[in-house]
N, C-alpha and C positions, 0 to 999 in steps of 0.2 A: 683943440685942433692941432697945435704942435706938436702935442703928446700922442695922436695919431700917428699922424704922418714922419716921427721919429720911429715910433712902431713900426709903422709900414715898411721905412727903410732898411728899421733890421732884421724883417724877414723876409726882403728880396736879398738882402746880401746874405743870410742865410742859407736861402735857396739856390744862388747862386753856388755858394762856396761848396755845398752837396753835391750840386752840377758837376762841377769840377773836378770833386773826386770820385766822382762816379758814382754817387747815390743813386739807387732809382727810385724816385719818389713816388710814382705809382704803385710798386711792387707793394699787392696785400691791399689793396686800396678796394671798394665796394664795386664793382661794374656799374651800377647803376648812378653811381657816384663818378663815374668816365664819364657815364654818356651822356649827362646833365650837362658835364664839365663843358664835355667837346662841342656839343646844342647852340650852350651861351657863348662858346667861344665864335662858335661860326656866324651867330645871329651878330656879335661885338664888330667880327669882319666884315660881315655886310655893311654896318651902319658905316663903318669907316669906310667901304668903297664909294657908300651915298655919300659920303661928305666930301671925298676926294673929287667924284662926279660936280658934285654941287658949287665945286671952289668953296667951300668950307664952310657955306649956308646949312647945312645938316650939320651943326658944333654943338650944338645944344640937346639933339638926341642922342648925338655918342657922348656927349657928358653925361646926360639924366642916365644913359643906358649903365655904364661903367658904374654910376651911384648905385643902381637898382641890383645890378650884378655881383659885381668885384667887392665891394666893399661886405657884402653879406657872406661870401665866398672868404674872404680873409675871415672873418667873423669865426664861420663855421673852422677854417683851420687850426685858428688861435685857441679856441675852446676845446681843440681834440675833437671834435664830433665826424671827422674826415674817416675814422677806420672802420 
């Protein structure tokens, strides 16, 4: 679990620090592999407006969601399978 979430860290500050210098981290990237992206991103948005809505009684589906999502998405980038 630590050994995760230290992973995790270094590849949001990663991503970051590419941000920054103007990486485009799309560029080259699958379209189909966008528009999955963009799918889950806006399904993630919704659950967080239901929980905003809810006073924060929906916490447990934008967790389970982010588990089911995000953590398989970092998966897929960590492995290279993203090009």
């Amino acid at each position: 679990m630590a050994f995760e979430a230290s992973e995790r860290a270094r590849a949001r500050s990663l991503i970051e620090s590419l941000a920054e210098a103007g990486v485009d981290l799309r560029s080259g990237v699958d379209p189909a592999l966008l528009a999955i992206e963009a799918g889950l991103q806006a399904e993630l948005e919704a659950w967080g407006r239901r929980q905003t809505e809810s006073g924060g009684r929906d916490a447990a589906a934008l967790a389970a969601a982010r588990r089911r999502y995000v953590g398989p998405a970092e998966r897929t980038i960590a492995d290279g399978d993203c090009t």
